[in-house]
C-alpha positions, 0 to 999 in steps of 0.5 A: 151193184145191180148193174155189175151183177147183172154183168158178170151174170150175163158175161157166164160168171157164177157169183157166190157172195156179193157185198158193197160199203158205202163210204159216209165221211164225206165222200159217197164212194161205194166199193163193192166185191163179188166173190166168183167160183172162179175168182173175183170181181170188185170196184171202187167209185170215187163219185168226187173225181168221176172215177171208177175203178175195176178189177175181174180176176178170173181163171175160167171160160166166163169173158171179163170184157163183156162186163166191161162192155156192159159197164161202159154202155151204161155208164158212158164215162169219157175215157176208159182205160183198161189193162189185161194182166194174164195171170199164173202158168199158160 
């Protein structure tokens, strides 16, 4: 969750509320929700499989791929894969 914050605040988001649950059936995945003035931010870690996932709703100037940048520097996973779905009217 630190991380992410940081992230998102340092990529220009304003994050309003923040919560995460750790899942104790065995797993140790955690998954986590930033409520944003401008939409959301959430992940999901399933720490079993080496896998993270992602998603930056967003409709204001804040840039998602910053915090992505930062996830990536500090995590270092081996593959990422990512996919821009633009959103609503241009």
């Amino acid at each position: 969750m630190r991380v992410f914050r940081a992230a998102l605040d340092g990529a220009g988001f304003s994050v309003l509320h923040q919560l995460s649950h750790r899942f104790a059936d065995g797993g140790q995945g955690v998954t986590g929700m930033f409520l944003l003035s401008v939409s959301h931010a959430t992940f999901h870690t399933f720490p079993e499989h080496g896998y993270m996932a992602v998603d930056i709703f967003s409709c204001g100037s804040a840039d998602p791929q910053a915090v992505l940048n930062v996830l990536t520097q500090t995590f270092a996973p081996h593959t990422v894969h990512t996919r821009q779905v633009d959103r609503g009217e241009r």
